[in-house]
C-alpha positions in Angstrom: 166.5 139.1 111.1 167.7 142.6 110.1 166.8 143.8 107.2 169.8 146.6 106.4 171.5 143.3 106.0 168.9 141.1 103.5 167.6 143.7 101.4 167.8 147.0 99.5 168.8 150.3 101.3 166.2 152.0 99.7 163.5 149.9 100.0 164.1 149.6 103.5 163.8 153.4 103.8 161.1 153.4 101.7 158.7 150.3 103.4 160.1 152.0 107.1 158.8 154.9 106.6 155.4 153.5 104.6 154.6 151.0 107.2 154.6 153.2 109.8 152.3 155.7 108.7 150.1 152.7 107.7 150.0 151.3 110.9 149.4 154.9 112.7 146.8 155.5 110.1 145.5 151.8 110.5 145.2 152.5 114.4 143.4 155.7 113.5 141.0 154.0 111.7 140.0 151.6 114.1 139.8 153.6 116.5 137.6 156.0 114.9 135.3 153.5 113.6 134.4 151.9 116.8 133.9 155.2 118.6 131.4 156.2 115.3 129.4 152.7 115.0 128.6 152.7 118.6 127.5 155.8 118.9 125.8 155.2 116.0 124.1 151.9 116.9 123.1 153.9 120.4 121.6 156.1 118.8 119.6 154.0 115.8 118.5 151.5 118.3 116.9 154.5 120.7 115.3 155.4 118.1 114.3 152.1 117.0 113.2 151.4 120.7 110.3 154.5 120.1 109.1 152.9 117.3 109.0 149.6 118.1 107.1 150.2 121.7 104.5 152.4 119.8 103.9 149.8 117.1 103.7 147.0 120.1 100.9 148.8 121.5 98.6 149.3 118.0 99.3 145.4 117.0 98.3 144.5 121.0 95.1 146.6 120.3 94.3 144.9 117.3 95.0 141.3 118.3 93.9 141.8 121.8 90.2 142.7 120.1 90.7 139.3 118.0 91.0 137.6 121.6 88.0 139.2 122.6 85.8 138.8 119.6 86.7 134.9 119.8 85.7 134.7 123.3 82.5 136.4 122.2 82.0 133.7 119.2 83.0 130.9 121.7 79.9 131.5 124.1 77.3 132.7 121.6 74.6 130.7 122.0 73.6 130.3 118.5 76.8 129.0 117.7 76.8 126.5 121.0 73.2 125.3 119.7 73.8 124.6 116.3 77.0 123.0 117.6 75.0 120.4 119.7 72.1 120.4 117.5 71.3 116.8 116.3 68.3 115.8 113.6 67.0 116.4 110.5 69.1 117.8 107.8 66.8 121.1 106.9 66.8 122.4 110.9 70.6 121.9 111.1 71.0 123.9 107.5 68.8 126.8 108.8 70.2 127.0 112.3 73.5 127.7 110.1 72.3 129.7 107.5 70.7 132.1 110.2 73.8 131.8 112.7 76.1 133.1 109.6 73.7 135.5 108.2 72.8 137.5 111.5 75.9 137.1 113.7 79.6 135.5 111.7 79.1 137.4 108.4 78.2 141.1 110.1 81.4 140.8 112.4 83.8 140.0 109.3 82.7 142.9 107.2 82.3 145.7 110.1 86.5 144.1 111.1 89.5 145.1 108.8 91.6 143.0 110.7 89.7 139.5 110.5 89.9 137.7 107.5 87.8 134.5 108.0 86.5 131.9 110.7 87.2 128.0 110.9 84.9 126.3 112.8 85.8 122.5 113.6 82.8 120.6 115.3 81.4 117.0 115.2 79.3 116.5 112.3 79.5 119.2 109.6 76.8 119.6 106.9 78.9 120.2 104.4 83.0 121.0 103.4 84.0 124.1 101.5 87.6 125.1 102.3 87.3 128.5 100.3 84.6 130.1 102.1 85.3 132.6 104.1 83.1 130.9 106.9 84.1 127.0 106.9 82.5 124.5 109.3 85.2 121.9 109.2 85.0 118.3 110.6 86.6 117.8 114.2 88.6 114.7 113.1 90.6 117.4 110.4 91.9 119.4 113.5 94.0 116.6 114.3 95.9 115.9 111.4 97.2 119.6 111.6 100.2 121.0 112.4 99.2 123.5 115.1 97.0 120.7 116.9 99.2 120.0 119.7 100.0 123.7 120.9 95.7 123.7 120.7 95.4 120.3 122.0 97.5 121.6 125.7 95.8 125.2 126.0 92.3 126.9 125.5 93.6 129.4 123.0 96.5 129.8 121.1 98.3 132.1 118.5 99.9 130.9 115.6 102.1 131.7 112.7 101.9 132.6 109.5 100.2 130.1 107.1 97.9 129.9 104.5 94.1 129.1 104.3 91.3 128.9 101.1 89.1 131.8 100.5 87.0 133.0 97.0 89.3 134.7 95.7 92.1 132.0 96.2 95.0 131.1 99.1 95.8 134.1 101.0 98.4 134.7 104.0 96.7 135.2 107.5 97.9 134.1 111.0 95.1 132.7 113.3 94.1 132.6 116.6 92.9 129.5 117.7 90.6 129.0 120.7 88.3 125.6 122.5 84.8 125.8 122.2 83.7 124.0 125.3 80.3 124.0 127.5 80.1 125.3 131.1 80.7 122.0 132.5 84.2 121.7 130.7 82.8 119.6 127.4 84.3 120.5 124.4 82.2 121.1 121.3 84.6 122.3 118.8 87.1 124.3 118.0 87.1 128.2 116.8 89.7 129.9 114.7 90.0 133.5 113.7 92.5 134.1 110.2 93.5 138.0 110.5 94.8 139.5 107.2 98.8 139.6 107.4 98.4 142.5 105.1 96.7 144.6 107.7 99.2 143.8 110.6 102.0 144.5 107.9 100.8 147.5 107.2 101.0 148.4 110.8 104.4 147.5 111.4 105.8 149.1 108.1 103.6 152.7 108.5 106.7 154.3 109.5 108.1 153.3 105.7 110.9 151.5 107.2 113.0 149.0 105.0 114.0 147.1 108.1 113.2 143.1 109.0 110.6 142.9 111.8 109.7 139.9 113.5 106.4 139.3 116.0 106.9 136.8 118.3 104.8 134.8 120.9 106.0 135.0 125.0 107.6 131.4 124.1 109.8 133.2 121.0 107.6 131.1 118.4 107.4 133.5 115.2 103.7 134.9 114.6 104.6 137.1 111.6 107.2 139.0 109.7 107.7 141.8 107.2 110.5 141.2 104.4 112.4 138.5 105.4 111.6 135.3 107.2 114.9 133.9 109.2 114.7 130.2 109.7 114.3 128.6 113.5 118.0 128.5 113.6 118.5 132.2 113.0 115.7 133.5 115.5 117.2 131.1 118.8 120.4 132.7 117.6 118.4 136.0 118.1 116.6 135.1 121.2 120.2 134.4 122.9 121.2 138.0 123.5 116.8 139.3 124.1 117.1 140.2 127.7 114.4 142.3 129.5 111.6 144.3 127.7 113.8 146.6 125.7 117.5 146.5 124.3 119.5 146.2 121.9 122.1 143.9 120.7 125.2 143.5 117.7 124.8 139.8 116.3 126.8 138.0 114.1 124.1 135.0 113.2 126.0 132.3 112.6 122.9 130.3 111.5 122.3 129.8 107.7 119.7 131.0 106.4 117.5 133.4 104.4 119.2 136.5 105.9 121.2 138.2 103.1 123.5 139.7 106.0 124.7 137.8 109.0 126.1 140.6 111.0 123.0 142.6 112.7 122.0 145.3 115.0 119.1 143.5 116.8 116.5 146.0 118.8 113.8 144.6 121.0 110.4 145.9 122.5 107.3 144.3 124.6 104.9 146.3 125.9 104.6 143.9 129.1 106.7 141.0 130.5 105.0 138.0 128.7 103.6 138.9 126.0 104.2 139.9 122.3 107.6 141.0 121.3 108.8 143.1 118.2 112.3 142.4 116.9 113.8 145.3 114.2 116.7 143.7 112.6 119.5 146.1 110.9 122.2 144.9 108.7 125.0 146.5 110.3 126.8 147.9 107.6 123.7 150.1 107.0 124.1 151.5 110.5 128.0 151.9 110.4 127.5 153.7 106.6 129.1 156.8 107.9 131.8 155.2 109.8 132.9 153.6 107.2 133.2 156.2 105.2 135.1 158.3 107.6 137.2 155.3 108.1 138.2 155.0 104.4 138.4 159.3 104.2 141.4 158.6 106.5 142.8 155.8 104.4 142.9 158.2 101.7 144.7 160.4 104.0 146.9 158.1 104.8 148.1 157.1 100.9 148.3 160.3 100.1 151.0 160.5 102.8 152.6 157.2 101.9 153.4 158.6 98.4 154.7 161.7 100.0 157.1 159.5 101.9 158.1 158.2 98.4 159.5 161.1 97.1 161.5 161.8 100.3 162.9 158.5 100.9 163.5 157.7 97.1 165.8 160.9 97.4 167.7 160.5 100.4 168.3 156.2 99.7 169.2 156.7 95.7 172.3 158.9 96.6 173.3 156.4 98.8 172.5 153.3 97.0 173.3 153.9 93.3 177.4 153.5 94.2 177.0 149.8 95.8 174.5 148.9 93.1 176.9 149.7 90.8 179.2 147.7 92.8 177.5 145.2 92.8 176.7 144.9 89.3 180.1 144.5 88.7 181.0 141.6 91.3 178.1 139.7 89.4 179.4 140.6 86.2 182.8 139.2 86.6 183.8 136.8 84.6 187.6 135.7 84.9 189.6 135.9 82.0 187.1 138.4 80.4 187.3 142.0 80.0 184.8 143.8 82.9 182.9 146.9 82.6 184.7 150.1 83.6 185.1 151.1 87.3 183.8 154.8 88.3 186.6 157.1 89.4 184.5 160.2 90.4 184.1 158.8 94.1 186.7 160.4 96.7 184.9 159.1 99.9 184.5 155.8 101.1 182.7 154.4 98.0 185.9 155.5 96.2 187.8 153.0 98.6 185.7 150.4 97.8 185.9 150.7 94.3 189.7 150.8 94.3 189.9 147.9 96.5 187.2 145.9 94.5 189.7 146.9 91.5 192.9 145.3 93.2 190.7 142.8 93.9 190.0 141.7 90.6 193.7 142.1 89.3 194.7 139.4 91.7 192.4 137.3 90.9 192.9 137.7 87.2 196.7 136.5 87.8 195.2 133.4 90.1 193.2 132.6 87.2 195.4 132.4 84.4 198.3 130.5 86.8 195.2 127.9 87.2 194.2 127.8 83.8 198.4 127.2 82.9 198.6 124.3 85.7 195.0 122.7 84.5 196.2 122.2 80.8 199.5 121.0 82.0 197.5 118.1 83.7 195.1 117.8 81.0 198.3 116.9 78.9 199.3 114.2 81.5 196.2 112.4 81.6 195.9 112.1 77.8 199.2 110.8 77.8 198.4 107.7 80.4 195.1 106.9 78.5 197.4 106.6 75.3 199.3 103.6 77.0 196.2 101.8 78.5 195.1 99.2 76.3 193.0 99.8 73.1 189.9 97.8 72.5 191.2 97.1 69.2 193.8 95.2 70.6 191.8 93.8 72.9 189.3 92.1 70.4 192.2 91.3 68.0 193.5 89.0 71.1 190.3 87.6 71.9 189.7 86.7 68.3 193.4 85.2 67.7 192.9 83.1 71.2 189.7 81.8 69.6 190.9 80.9 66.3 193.7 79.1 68.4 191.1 77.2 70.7 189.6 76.0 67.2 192.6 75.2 65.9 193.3 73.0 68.9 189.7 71.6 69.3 188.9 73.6 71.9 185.3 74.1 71.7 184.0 75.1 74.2 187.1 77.3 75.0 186.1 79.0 71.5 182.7 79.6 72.5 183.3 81.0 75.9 186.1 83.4 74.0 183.2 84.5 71.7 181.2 85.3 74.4 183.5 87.9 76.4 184.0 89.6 73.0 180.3 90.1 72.9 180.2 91.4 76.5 183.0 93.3 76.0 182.0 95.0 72.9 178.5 95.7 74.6 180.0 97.2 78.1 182.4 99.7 76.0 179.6 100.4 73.4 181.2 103.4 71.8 181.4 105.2 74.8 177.8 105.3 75.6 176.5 105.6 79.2 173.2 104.6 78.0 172.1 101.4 75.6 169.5 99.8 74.4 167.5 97.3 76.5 168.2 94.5 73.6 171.8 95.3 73.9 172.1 95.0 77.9 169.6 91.5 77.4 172.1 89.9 75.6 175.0 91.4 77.9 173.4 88.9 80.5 172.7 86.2 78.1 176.3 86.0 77.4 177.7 85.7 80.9 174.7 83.2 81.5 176.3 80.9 78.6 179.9 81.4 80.0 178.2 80.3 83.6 176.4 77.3 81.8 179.6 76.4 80.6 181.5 75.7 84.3 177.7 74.6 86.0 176.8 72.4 83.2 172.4 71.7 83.1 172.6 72.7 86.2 171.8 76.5 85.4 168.0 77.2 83.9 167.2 80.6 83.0 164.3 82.7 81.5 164.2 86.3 80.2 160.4 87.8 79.4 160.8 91.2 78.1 157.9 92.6 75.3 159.2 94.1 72.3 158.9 97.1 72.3 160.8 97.7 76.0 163.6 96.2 74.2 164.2 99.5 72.1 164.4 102.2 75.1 167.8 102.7 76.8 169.1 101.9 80.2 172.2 102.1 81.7 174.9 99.9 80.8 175.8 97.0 83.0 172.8 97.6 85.0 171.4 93.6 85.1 174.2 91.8 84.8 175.4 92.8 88.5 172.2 90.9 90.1 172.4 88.0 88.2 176.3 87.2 88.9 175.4 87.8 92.5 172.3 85.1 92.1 174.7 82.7 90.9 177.9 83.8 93.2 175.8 84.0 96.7 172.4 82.4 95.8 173.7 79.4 94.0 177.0 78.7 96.5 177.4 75.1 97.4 174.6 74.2 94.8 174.6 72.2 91.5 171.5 73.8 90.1 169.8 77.2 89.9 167.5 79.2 88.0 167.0 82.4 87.3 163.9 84.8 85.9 164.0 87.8 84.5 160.7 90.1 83.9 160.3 93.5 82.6 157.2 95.6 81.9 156.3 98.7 81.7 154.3 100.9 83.9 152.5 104.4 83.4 156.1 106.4 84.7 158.7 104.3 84.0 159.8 100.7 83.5 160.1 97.8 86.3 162.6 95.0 85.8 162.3 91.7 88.5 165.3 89.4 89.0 164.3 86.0 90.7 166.2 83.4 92.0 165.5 80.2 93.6 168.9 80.5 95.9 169.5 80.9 99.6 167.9 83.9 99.9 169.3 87.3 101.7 170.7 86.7 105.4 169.3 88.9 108.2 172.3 91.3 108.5 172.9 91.9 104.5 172.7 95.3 105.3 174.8 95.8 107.6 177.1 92.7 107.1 180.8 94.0 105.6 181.4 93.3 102.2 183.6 91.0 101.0 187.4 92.9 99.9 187.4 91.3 96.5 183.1 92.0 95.6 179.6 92.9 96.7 180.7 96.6 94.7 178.3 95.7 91.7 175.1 95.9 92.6 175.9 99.4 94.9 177.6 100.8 92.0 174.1 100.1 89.7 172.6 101.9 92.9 174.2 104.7 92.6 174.5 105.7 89.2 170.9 105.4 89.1 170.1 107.5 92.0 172.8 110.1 90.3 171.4 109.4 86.9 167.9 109.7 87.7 167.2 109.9 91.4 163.7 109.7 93.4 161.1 107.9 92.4 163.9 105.4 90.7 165.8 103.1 92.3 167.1 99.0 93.2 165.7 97.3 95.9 166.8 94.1 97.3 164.4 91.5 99.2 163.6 87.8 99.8 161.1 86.2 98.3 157.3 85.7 99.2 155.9 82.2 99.5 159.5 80.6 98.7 163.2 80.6 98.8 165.3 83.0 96.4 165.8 86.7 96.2 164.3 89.1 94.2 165.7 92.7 93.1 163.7 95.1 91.7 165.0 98.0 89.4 163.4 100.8 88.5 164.0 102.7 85.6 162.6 105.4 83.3 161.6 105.0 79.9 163.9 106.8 77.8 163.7 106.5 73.6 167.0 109.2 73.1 170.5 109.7 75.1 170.0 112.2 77.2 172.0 114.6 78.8 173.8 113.1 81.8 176.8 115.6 81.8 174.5 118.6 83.6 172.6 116.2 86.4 169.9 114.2 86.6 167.5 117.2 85.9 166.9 116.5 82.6 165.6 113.1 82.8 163.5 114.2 85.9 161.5 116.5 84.1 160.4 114.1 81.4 160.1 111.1 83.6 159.0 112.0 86.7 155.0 113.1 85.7 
């Protein structure tokens, strides 16, 4: 496709030259922001990297002393007593009272890290979930949710979660070890609740806005500052973790509590194995100052486009204001009508056009009015042959002197047949209508029906079901009576007896008219079978002036009958309460029957 042959000289100047320097400037763009954002991200996530590995080491320090102090707990042999001890009530209360008071209750207050033990054993002497020392019966363990990582090691750390203290439910994660004997015997089992606040407040002492995760050697989520990405989310992060330290740019395709899927994802553990940090970055916060070189250089470039308006605006209105002009004038010819002026100041090749444009128009001028002449002329001819055809005055003065003539003779049923075409022919002239009422094209058919009874005798039965107020809208003349002459022509050949139904009703977009018969039905090649040279043009002429009239969705179709013999044609019409305007096309009845 060339476009100095579709479209506007100027604005092909014009969008030339202003795509181009958007597509250099686009290039530029691109090409400068990825250079930017990497080096960027390089050198965020080095940095990252630093912070990351020192924090690594102070959380290892603090949770590595939690391992140490439960290992401690787990072999004291206080606790190891009072977990075996069996007997009275007041011993067992004492052992415990003691046991807390000299050894549990000193190491929670001298720790900033530890928030609380859970101890599960057999036989508890009492249950208070809000202390911050609980003795909790064994058969509880089971019924929670970190039981089964517990149930296949010694020790375990878990998650975030909540537990019941004095001063109500507070956020802690836990570190959950066996309490067995030397001989492999388990007595119960020890948990240690560390304050989330204080490990928090180690990995955010650098003030950094940024979403860290702590994760366990199996990539299970221990804790989190900010935001808390679902499962989903963190195997989406885990996919690109490789080695101790890295970095990664995500797009987390996961859904989730993230409020930005497209991440710079840095990663640090301290040894293979064990704890890992992940820092994750929305990306646009890293790429901030690519962007805004990126869109400096956009700016550049419209500035440079509107430049390129000036210039090309300039050079293409000199050369396009002559054939716009031109042009103007071709469209506003109008034969037979004066034209605007032509310019004469052109002496180049616009000048040219312009003259020839102007001989142009002279000639076709003369062509015009010898047309015009030749038109009337023929005009004048045809009104003089519909002078001599018959006039329908004449027509139903006969018909009404035969009749009077029939009576006079006796001719009765000679009279009434007369009577009948001068019905049908008053309805199919109808004033010149194309359109009449439904009542009107009814009784059309009722007539001919008569004039049939008349050579068939009883033989012919008809019915006609049409509701009363379908009987005021229009349709096109001579529409049914087509369908019911070929029922009685085709369908009843050979037959002494017949009957026909007629049925109309009205749907939401239009109106649906069924013509039964209990004939011979439709042969196999009625399509395609030739028509007979003196019929069969009825029914296609009621085709297509209703596809001309009104075309798609309205329509005649033609079929046998279901569960019998006999055809059936189906006309579809719309509902029309006014004449419409049939001389411009079918376009005005589409629009207000069509929905």
């Amino acid at each position: 496709m060339n476009p100095f042959r579709m479209f506007r000289i100027d604005y092909v100047f014009f969008f030339s030259f202003a795509a181009f320097i958007a597509v250099l400037i686009t290039i530029m763009m691109i090409v400068s922001y990825r250079f930017s954002a990497n080096e960027q991200a390089d050198s965020a996530s080095m940095y990252q990297q630093a912070v990351l590995q020192q924090l690594n080491k102070q959380l290892t320090d603090q949770m590595s002393a939690v391992e140490q102090t439960s290992l401690a707990v787990a072999i004291n042999s206080p606790l190891v007593n009072y977990l075996t001890m069996k007997g009275d009530y007041y011993a067992r209360k004492t052992a415990r009272d003691e046991l807390n008071r000299d050894y549990l209750a000193p190491m929670l207050n001298s720790s900033r890290s530890m928030f609380s033990f859970q101890i599960y054993m057999s036989d508890p002497l009492q249950v208070d979930p809000n202390a911050n020392i609980q003795y909790l019966p064994l058969a509880y363990a089971s019924r929670e949710s970190w039981y089964p990582a517990v149930d296949k090691a010694d020790f375990v750390w878990i998650g975030q979660r909540e537990v019941g203290s004095p001063q109500g439910k507070q956020q802690v994660i836990s570190f959950i070890r066996k309490i067995t004997t030397p001989d492999g015997v388990n007595r119960g089992i020890l948990i240690i609740n560390v304050r989330v606040k204080f490990l928090q407040d180690i990995l955010t002492e650098d003030n950094s806005s940024a979403s860290r995760l702590l994760l366990d050697s199996g990539g299970r989520m221990i804790m989190h500052t900010r935001i808390a990405p679902p499962p989903g989310e963190i195997d989406a992060i885990l996919k690109e973790v490789s080695g101790d330290a890295g970095h990664a740019h995500q797009l987390l395709e996961a859904a989730g509590s993230l409020p930005e899927k497209n991440m710079l994802t840095v990663w640090s553990r301290t040894a293979p194995g064990s704890w890992m940090l992940v820092e994750l970055t929305p990306w646009k916060d890293i790429t901030g100052g690519s962007v805004r070189l990126a869109w400096t250089m956009a700016a550049i470039g419209a500035a440079a486009i509107l430049l390129s308006v000036f210039f090309t605006l300039f050079l293409s209105r000199n050369f396009t204001v002559p054939i716009r002009k031109l042009v103007q004038l071709m469209q506003a010819f109008n034969p037979g009508r004066k034209g605007l002026p032509l310019p004469t100041e052109y002496r180049n090749e616009f000048g040219s056009l312009f003259n020839g444009y102007r001989k142009l128009t002279e000639r076709i001028e003369t062509l015009y009015q010898s047309l015009e002449q030749q038109y009337k002329a023929q005009r004048e001819a045809e009104i003089k042959a519909l002078q001599a055809m018959i006039n329908p005055h004449f027509l139903y003065n006969t018909l009404d002197q035969l009749n009077w003539m029939a009576l006079e003779a006796g001719q009765e049923e000679i009279s009434r047949v007369l009577e009948l075409m001068g019905q049908m022919f008053r309805i199919g002239l109808s004033g010149g209508e194309s359109l009449i009422q439904m009542q009107d094209e009814l009784l059309h058919v009722e007539c001919y029906l008569k004039i049939q009874q008349f050579k068939r005798g009883q033989g012919l039965d008809w019915e006609i079901n049409c509701p009363e107020d379908l009987r005021q809208l229009l349709i096109p003349k001579l529409t049914l009576q087509p369908f019911v002459e070929n029922a009685i022509v085709h369908g009843f050949h050979g037959r002494s007896h017949g009957r026909i139904v007629l049925n109309a009703e009205q749907e939401d977009r239009g109106i649906r008219i069924r013509i039964r018969d209990d004939g011979v039905g439709l042969r196999d090649d009625w399509k395609t079978r030739r028509r007979h040279p003196t019929g069969g043009y009825g029914i296609r002429n009621v085709t297509e002036r209703i596809q001309v009239f009104f075309g798609p969705p309205f329509g005649v179709s033609l079929r046998n009958r279901t569960g019998g013999s006999g055809t059936e044609a189906e006309i579809y019409l719309p509902k029309l309460t006014q004449q419409p305007d049939l001389e411009g096309g079918r376009s005005d009845v589409d629009a207000r029957d069509r929905g």
